[in-house]
C-alpha positions in Angstrom: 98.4 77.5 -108.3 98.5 78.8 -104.7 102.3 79.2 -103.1 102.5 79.1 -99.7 104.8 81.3 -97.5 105.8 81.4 -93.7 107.5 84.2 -92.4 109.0 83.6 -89.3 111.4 86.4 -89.7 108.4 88.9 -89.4 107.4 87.3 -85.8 110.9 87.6 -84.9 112.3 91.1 -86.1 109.6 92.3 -83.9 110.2 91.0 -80.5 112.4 92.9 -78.1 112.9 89.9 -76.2 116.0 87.9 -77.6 115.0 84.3 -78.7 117.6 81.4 -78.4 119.3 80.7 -81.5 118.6 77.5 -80.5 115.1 78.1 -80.0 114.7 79.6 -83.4 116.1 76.9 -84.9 113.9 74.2 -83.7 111.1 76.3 -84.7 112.1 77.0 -88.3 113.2 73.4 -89.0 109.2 72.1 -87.8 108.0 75.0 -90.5 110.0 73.2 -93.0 109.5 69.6 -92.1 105.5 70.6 -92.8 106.1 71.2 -96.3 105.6 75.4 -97.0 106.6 76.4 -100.7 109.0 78.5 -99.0 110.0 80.0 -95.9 111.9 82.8 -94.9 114.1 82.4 -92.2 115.7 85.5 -91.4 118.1 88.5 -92.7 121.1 90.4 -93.0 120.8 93.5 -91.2 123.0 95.3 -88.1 122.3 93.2 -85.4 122.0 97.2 -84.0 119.2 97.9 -85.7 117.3 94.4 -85.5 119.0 92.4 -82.5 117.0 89.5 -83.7 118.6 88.8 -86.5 122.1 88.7 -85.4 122.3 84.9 -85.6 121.0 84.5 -89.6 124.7 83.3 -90.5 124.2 80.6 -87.9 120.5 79.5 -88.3 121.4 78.9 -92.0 124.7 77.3 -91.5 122.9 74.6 -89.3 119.4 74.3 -90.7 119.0 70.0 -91.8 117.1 70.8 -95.5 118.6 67.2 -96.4 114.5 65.8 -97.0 113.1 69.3 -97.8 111.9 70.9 -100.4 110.5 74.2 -98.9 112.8 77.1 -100.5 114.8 78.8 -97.9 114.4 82.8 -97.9 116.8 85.5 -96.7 
């Protein structure tokens, strides 16, 4: 069995350029409307050592996983 994986968290944590939260929440909710085994969405860090990441709490808080059935990964 294969398991597929998107990492948007990787593209993120390595842009210097702040994305909307916004932004990275339309982006992560069309990964998961096409159906990976599991995605991982972010982390908990110091938002002073990876800026990008300061809005995790959020993304998850608003993410729609009502028809999903991706597995969301911190």
């Amino acid at each position: 069995m294969v398991k597929i994986i998107e990492t948007p968290r990787d593209a993120f944590q390595g842009l210097k350029q702040i994305i909307p939260t916004n932004k990275k929440l339309e982006y992560i909710q069309e990964l998961i409307k096409v159906g990976f085994d599991s995605v991982d969405i972010g982390s908990f860090v110091s938002h002073k050592a990876i800026p990008q990441m300061a809005d995790t709490e959020e993304i998850i808080q608003k993410l729609d996983l009502s028809e999903s059935k991706s597995k969301i990964m911190v």
